[in-house]
Backbone atoms as SQL, in Angstrom:
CREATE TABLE atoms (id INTEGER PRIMARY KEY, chain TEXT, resi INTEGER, resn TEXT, atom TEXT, x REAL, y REAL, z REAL);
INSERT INTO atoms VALUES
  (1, 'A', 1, 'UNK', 'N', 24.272, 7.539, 3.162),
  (2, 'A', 1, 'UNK', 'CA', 23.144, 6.936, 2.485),
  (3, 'A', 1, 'UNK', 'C', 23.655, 6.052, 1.362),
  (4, 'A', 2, 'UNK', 'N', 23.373, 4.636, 1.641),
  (5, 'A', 2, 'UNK', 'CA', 23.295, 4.184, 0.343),
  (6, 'A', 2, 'UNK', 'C', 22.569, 3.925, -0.610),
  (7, 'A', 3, 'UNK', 'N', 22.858, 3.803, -1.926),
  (8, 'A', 3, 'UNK', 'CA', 21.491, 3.182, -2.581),
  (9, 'A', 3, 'UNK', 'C', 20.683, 1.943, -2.757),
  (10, 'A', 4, 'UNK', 'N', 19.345, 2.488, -2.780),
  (11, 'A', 4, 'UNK', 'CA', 18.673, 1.251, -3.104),
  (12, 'A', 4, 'UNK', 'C', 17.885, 0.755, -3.872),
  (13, 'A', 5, 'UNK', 'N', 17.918, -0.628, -3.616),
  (14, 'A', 5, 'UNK', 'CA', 17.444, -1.458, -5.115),
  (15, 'A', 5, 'UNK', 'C', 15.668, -1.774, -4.488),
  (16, 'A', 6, 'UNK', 'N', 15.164, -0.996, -5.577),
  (17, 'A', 6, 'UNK', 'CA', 13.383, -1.388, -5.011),
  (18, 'A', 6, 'UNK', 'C', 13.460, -2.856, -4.979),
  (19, 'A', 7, 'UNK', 'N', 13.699, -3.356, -6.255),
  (20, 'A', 7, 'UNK', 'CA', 13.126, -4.699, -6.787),
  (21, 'A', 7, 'UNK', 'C', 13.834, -5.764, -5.567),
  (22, 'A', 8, 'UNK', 'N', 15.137, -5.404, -4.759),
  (23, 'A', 8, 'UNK', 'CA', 15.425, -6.307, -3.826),
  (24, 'A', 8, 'UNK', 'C', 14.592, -6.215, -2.307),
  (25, 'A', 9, 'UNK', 'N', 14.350, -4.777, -2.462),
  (26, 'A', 9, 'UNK', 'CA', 13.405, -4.423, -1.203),
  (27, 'A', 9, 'UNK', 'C', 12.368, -4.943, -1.190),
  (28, 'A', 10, 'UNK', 'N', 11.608, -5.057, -2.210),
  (29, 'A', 10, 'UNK', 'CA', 10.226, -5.642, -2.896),
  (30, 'A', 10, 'UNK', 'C', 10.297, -7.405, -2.450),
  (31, 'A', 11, 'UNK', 'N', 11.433, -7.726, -2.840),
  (32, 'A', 11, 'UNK', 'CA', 11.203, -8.538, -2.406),
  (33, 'A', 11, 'UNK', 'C', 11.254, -9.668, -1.022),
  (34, 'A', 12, 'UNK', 'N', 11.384, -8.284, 0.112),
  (35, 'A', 12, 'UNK', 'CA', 11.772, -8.705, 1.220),
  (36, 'A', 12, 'UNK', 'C', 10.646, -8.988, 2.266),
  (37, 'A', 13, 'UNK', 'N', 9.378, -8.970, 1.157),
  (38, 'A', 13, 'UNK', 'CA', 7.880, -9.066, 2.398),
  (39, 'A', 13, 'UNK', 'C', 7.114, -9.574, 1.365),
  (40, 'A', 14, 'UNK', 'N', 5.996, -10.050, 1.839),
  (41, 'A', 14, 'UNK', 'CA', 4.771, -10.539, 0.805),
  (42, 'A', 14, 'UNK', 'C', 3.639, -10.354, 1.227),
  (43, 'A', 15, 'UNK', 'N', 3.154, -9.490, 2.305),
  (44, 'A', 15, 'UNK', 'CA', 1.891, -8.888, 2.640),
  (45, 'A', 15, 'UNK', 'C', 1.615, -8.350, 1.860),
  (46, 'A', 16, 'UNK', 'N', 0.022, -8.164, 1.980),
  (47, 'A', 16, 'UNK', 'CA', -0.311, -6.642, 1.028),
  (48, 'A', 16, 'UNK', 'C', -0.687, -5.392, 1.978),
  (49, 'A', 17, 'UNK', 'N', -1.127, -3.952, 1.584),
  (50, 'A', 17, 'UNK', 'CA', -1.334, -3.535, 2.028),
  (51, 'A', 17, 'UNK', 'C', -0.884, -3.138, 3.453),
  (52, 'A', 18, 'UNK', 'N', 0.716, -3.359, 3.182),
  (53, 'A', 18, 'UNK', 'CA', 1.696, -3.244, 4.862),
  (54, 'A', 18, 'UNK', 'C', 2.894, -2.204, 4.256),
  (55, 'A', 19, 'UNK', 'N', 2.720, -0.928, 4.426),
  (56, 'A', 19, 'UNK', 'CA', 3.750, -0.338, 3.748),
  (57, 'A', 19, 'UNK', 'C', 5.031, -0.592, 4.500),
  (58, 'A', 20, 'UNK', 'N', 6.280, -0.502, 3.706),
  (59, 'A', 20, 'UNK', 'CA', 7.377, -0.334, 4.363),
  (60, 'A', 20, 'UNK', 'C', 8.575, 0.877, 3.804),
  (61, 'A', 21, 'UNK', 'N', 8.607, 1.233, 4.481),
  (62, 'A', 21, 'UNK', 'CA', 10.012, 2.484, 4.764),
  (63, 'A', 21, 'UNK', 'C', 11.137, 2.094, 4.040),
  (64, 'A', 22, 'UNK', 'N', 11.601, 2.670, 2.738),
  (65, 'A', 22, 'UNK', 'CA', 13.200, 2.497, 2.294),
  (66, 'A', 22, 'UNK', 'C', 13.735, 3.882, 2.674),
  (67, 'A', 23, 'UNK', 'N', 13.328, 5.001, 2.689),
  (68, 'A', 23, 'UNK', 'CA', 13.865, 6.244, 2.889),
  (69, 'A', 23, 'UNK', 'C', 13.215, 7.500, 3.405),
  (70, 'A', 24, 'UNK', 'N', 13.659, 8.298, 3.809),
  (71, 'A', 24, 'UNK', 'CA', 13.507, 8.910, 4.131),
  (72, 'A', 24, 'UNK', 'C', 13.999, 10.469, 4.050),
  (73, 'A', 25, 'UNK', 'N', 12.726, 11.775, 3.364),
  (74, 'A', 25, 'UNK', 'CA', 13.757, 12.558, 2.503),
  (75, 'A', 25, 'UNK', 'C', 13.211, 14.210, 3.630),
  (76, 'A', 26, 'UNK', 'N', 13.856, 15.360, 4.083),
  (77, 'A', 26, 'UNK', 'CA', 13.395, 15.696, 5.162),
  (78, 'A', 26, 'UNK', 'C', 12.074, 14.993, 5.298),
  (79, 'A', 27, 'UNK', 'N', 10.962, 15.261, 5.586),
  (80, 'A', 27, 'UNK', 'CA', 10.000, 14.881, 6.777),
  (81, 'A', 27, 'UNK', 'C', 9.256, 14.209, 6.194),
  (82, 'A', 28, 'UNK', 'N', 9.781, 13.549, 4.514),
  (83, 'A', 28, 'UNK', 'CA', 8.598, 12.079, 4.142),
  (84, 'A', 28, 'UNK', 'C', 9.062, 11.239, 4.268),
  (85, 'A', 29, 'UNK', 'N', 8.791, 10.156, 4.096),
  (86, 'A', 29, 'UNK', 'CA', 8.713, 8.794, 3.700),
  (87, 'A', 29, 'UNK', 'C', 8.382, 8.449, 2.443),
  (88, 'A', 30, 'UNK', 'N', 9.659, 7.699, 2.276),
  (89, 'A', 30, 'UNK', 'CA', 9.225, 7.176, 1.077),
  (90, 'A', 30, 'UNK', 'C', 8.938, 5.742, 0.881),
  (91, 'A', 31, 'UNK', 'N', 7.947, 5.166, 0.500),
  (92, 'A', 31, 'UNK', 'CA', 7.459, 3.247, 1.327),
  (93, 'A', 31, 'UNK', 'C', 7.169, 2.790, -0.065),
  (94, 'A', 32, 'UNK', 'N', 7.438, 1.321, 0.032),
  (95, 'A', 32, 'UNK', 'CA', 6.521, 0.310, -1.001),
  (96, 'A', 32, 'UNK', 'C', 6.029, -0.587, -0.550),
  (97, 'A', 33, 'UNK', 'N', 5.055, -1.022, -0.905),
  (98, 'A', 33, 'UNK', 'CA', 3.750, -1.712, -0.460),
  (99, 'A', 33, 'UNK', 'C', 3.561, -2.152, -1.847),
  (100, 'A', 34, 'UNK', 'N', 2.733, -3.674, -1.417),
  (101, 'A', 34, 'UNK', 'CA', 2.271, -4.393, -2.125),
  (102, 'A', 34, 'UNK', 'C', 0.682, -4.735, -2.256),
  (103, 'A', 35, 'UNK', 'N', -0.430, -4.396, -3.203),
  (104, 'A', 35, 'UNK', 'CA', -1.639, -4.048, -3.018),
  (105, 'A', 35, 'UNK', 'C', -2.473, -5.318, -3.717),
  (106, 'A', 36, 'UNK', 'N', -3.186, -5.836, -3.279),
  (107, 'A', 36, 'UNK', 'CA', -3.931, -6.728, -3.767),
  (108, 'A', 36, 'UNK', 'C', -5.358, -6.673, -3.627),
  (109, 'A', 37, 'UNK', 'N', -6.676, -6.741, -4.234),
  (110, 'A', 37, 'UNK', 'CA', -8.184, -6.347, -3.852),
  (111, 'A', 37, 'UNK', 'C', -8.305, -5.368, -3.301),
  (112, 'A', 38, 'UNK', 'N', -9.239, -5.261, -2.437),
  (113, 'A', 38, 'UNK', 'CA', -10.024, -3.814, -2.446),
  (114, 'A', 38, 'UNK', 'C', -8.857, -3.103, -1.045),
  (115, 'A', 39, 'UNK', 'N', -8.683, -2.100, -0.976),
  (116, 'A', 39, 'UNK', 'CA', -8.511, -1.096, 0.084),
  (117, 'A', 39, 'UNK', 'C', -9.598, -0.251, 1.046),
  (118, 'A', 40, 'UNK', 'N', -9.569, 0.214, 2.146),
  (119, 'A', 40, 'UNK', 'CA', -10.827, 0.867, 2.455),
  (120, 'A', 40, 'UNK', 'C', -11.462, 2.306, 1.798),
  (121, 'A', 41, 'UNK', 'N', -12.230, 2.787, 2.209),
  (122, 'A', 41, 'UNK', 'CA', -12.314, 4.311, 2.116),
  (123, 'A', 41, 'UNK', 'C', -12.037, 4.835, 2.812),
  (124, 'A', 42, 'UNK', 'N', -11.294, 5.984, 2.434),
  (125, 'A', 42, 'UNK', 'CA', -10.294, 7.015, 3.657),
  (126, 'A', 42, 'UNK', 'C', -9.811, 8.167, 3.101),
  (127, 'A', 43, 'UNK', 'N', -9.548, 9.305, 4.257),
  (128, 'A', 43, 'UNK', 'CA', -8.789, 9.974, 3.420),
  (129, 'A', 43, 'UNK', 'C', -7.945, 10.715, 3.886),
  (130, 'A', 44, 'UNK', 'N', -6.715, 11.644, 3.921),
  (131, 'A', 44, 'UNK', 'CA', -5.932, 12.246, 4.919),
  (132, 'A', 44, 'UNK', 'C', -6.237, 13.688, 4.962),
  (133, 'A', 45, 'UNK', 'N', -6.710, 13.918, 5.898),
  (134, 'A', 45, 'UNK', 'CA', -7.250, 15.320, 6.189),
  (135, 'A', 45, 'UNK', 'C', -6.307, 16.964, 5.724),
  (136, 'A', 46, 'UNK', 'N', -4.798, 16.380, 6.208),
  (137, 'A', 46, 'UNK', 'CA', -3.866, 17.148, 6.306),
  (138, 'A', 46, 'UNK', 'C', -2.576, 17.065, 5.108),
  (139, 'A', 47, 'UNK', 'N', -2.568, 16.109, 4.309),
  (140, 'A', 47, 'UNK', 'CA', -1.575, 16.080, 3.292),
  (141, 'A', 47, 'UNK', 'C', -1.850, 15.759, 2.592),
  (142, 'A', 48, 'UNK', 'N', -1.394, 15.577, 0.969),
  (143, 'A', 48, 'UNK', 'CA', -2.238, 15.010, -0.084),
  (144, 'A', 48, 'UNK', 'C', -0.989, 13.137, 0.018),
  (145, 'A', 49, 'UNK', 'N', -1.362, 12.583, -1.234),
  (146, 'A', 49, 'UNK', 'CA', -0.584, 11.056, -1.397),
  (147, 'A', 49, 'UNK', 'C', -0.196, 10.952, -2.250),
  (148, 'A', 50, 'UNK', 'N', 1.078, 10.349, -2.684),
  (149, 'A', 50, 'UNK', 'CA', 1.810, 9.964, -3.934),
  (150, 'A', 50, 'UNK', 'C', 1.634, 8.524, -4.301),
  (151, 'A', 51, 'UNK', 'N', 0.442, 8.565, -5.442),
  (152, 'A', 51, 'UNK', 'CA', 0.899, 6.920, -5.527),
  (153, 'A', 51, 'UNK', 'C', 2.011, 6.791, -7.068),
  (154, 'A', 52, 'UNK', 'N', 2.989, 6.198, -7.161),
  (155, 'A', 52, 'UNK', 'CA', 3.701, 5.682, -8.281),
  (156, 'A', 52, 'UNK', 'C', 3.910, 4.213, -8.214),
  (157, 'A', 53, 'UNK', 'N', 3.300, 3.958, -9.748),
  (158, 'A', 53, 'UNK', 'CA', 3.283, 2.188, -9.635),
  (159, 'A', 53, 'UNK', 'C', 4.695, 1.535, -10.277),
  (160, 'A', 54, 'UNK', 'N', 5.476, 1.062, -9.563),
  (161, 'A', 54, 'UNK', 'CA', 6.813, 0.372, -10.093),
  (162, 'A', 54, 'UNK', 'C', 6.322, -0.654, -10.892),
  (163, 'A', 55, 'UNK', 'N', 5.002, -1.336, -10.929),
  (164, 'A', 55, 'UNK', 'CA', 5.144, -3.053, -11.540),
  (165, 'A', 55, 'UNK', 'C', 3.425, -3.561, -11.279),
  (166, 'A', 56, 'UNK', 'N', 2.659, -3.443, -12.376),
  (167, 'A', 56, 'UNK', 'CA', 1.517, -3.827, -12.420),
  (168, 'A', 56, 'UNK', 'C', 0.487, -2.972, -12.643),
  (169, 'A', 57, 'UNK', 'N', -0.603, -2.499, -12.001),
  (170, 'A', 57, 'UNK', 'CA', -1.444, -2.099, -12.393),
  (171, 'A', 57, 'UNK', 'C', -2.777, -1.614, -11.369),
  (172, 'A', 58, 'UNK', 'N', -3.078, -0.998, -11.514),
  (173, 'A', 58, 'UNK', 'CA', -4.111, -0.380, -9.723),
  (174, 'A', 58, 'UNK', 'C', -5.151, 0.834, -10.773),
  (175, 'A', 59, 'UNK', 'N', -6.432, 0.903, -9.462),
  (176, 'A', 59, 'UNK', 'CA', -6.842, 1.976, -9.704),
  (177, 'A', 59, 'UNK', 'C', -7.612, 2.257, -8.579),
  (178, 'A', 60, 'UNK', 'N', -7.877, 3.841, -8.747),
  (179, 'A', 60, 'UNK', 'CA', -8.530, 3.977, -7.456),
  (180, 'A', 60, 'UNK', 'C', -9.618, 5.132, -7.254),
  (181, 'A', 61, 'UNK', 'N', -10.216, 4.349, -6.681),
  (182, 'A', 61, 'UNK', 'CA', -11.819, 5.191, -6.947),
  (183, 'A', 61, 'UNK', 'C', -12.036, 6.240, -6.191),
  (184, 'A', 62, 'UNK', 'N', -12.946, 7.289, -6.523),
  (185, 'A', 62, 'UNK', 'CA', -13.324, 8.918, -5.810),
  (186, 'A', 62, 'UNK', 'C', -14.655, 8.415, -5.745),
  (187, 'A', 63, 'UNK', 'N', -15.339, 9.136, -4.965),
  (188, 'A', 63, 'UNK', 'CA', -16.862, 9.575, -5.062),
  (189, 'A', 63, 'UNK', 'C', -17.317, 9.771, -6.629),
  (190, 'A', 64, 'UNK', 'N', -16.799, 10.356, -7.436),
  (191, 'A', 64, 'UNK', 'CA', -17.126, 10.503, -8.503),
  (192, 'A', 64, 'UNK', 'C', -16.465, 9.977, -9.879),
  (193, 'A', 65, 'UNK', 'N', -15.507, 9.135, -9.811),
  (194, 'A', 65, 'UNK', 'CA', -14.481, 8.854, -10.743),
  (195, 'A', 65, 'UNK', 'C', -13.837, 7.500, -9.849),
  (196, 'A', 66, 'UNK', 'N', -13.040, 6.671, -10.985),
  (197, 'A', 66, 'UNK', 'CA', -12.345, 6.336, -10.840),
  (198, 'A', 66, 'UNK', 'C', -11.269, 6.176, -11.687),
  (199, 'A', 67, 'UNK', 'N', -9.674, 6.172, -11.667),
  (200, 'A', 67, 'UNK', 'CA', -8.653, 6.312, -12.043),
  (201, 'A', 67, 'UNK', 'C', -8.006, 4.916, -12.350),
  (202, 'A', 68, 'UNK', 'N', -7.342, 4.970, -13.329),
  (203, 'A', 68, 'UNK', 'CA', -6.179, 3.143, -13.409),
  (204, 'A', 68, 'UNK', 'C', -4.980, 3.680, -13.844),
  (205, 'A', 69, 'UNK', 'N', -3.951, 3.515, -13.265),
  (206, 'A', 69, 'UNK', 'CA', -2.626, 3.259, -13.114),
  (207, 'A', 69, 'UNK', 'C', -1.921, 2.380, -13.210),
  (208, 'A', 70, 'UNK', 'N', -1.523, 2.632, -14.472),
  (209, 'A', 70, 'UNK', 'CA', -0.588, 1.481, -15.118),
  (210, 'A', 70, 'UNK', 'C', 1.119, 1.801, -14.574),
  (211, 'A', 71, 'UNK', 'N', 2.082, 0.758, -15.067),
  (212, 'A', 71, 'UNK', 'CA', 3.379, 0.549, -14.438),
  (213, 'A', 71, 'UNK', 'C', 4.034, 1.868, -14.733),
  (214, 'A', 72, 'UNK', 'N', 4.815, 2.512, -14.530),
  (215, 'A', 72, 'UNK', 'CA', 5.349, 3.775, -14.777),
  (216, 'A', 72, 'UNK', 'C', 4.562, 5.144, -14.327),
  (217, 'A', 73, 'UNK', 'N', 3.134, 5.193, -14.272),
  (218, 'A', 73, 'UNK', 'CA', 2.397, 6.371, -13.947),
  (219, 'A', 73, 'UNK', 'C', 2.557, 6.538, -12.537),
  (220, 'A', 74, 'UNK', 'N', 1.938, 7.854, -12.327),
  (221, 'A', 74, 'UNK', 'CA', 1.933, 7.963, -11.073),
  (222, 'A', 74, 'UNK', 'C', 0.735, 9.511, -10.581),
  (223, 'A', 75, 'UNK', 'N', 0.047, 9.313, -9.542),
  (224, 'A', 75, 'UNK', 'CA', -1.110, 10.147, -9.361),
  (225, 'A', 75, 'UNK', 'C', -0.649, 10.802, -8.057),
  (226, 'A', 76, 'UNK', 'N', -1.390, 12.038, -7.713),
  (227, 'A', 76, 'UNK', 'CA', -1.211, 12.715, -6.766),
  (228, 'A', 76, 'UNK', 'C', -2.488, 12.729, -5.898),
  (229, 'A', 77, 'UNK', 'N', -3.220, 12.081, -5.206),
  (230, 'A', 77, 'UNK', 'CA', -4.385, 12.090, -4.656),
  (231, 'A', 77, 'UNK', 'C', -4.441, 13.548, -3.168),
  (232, 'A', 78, 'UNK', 'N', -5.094, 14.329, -3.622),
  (233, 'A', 78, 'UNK', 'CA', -5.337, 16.156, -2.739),
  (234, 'A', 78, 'UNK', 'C', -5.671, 15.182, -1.864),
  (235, 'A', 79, 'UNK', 'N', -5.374, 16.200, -0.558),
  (236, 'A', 79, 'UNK', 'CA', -5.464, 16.277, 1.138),
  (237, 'A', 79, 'UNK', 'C', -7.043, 16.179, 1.246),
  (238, 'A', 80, 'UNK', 'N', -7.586, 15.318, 1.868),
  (239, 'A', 80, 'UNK', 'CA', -9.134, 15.629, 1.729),
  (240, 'A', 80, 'UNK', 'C', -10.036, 14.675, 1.679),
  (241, 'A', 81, 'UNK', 'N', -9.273, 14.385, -0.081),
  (242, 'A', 81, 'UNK', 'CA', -10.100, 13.593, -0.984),
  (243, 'A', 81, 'UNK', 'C', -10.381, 11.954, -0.090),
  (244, 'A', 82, 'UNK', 'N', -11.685, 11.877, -0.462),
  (245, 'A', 82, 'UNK', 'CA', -12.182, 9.847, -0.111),
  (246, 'A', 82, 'UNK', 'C', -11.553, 9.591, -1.526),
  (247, 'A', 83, 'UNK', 'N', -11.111, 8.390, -1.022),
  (248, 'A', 83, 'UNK', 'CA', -10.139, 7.445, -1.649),
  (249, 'A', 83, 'UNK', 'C', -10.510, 6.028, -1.546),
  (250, 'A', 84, 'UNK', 'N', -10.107, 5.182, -2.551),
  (251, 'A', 84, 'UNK', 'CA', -9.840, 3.861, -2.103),
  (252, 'A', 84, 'UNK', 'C', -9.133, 2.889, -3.108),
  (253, 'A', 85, 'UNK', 'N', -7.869, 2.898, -3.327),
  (254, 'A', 85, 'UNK', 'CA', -7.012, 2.081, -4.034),
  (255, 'A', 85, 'UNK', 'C', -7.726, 0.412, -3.759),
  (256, 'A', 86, 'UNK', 'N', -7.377, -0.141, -5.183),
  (257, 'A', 86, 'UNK', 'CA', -7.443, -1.403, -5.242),
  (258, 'A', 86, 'UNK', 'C', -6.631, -1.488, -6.829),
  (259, 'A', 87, 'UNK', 'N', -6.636, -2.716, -6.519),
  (260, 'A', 87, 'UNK', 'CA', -6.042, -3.790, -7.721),
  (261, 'A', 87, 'UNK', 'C', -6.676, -5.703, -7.924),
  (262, 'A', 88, 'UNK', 'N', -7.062, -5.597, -8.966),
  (263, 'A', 88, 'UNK', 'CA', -7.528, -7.201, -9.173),
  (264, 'A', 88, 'UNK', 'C', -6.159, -8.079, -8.929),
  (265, 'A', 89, 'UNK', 'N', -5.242, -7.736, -9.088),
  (266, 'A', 89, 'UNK', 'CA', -4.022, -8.763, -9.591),
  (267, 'A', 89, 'UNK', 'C', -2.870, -7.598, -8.262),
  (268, 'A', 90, 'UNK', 'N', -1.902, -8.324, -8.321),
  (269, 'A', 90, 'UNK', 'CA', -0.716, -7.973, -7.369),
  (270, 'A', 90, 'UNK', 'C', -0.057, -6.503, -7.920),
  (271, 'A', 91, 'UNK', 'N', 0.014, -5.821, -7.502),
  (272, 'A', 91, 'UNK', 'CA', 0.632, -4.175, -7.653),
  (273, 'A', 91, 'UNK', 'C', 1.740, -4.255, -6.950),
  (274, 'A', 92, 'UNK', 'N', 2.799, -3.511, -7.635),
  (275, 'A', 92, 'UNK', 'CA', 3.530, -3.143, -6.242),
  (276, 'A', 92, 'UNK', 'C', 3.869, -1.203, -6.419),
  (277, 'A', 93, 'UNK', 'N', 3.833, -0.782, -5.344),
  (278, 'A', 93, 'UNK', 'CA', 3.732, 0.311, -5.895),
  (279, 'A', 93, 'UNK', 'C', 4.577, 1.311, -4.338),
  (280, 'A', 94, 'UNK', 'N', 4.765, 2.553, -4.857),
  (281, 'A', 94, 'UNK', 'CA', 5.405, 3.280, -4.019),
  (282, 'A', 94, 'UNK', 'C', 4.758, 4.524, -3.587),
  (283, 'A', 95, 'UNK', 'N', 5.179, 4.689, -1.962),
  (284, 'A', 95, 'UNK', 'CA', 4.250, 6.133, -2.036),
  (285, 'A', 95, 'UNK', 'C', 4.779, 6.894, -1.001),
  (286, 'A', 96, 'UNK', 'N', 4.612, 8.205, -1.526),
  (287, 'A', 96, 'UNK', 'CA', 5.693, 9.433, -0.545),
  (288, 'A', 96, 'UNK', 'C', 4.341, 10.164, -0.281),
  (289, 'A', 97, 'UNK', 'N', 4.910, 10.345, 1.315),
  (290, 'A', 97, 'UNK', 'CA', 3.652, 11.049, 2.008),
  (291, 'A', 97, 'UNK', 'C', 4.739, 11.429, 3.114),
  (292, 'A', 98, 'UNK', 'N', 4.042, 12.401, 4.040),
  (293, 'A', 98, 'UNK', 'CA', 4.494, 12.761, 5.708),
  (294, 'A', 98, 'UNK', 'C', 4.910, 11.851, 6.685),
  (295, 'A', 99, 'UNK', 'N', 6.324, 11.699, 7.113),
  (296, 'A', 99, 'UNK', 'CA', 6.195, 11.063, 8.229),
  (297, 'A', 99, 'UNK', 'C', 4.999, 10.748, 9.399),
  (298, 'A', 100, 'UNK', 'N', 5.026, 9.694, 9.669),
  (299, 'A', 100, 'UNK', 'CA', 3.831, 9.565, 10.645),
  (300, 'A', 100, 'UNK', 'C', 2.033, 9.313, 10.017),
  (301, 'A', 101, 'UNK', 'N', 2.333, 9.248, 8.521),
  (302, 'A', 101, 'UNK', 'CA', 0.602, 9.112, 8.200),
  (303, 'A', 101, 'UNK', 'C', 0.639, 7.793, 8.221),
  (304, 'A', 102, 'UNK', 'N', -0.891, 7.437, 8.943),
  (305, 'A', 102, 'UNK', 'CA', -1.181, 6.400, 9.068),
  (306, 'A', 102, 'UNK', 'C', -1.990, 5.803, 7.482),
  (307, 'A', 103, 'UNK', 'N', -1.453, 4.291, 7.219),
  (308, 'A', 103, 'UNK', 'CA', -2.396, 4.097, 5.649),
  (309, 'A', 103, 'UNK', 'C', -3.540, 4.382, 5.341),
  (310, 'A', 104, 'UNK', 'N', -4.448, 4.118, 6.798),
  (311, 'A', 104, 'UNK', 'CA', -6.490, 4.274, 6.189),
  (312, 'A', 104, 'UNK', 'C', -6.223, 5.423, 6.820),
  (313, 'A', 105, 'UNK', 'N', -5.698, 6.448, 6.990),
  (314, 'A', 105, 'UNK', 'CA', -6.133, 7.962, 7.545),
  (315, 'A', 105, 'UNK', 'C', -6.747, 7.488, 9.012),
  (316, 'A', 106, 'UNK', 'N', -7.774, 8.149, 9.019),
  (317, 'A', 106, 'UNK', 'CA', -8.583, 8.392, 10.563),
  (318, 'A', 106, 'UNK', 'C', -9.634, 7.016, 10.651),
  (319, 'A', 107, 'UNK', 'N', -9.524, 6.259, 9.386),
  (320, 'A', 107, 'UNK', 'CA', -10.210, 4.846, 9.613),
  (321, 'A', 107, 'UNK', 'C', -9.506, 3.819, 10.304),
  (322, 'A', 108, 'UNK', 'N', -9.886, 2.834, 11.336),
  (323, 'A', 108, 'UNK', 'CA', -9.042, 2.194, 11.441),
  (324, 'A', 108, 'UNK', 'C', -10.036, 1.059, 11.285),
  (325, 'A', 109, 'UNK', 'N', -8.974, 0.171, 10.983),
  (326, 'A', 109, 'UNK', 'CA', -9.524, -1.410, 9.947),
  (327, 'A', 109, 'UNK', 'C', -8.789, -2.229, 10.436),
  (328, 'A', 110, 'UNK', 'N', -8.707, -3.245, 9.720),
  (329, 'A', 110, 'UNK', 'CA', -7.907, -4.637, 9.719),
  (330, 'A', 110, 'UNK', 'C', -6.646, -4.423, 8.581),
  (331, 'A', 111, 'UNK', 'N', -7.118, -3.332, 7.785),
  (332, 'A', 111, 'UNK', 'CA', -5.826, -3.128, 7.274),
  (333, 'A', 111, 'UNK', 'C', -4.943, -2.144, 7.723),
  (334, 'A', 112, 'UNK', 'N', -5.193, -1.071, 8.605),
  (335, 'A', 112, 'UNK', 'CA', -4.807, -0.567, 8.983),
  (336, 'A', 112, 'UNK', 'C', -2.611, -1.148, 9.394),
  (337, 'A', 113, 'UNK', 'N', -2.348, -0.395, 9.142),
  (338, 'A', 113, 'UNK', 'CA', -1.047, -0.661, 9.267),
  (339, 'A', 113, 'UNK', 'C', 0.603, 0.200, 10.097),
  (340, 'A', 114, 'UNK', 'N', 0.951, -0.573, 10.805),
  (341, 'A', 114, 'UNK', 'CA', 1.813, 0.565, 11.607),
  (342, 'A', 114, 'UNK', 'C', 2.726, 1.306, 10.414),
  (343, 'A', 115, 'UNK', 'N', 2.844, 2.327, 10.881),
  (344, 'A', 115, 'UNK', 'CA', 3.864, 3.598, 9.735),
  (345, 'A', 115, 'UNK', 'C', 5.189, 4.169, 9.948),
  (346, 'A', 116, 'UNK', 'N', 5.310, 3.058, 10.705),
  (347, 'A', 116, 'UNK', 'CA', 7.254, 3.003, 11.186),
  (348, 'A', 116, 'UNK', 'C', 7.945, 1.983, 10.574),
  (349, 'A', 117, 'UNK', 'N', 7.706, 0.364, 10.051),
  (350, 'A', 117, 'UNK', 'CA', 8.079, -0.693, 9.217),
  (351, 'A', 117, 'UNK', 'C', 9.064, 0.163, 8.266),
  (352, 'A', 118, 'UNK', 'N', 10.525, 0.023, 8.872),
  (353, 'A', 118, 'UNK', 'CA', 11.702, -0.152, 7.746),
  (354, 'A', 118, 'UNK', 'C', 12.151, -1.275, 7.047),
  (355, 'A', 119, 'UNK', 'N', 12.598, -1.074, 5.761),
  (356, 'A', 119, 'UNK', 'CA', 13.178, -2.488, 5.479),
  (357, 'A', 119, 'UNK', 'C', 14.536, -2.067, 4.447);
């Protein structure tokens, strides 16, 4: 294993909302993705989500709340929970979850995104 540099990985795509794979630690993934406007509502039935923001700024709404995440923080969103990340401005942010979860959970969209993308 070698190491790696987010900020060069980061800059190896410019989609939003397309996670990609730097590692892999037993059975997660660890991805960064780049988030811009709204995300869908979704939620993962079976694992909870790590969001940590490397660079900018996000928040993301519950049924009852919503949350903002600034550069350095980082939230744990429970197995379950409706969700829906967004950001006004460009995020880039990282997130460790289970091999194999798909981004909108059991929604599938236009953002929907394959969950194998290494980079």
């Amino acid at each position: 294993m070698e190491k790696i540099n987010l900020k060069e990985k980061l800059s190896m795509f410019s989609e939003h909302w397309s996670p990609k794979i730097v590692a892999e630690m037993n059975d997660y993934h660890i991805k960064l993705v780049k988030i811009k406007g709204d995300f869908v509502w979704h939620n993962h039935d079976d694992t909870d989500e790590t969001f940590i923001v490397i660079e900018g700024k996000m928040k993301i709404e519950f049924e009852d709340k919503t949350i903002e995440l600034n550069e350095g923080e980082m939230y744990v969103v429970p197995k379950g929970v409706n969700h829906k990340p967004f950001a006004e401005e460009e995020c880039k942010i990282m997130l460790i979850e289970p091999t194999g979860v798909v981004n909108t959970g059991d929604v599938v969209s236009d953002l929907t995104s394959s969950n194998d993308t290494w980079i």
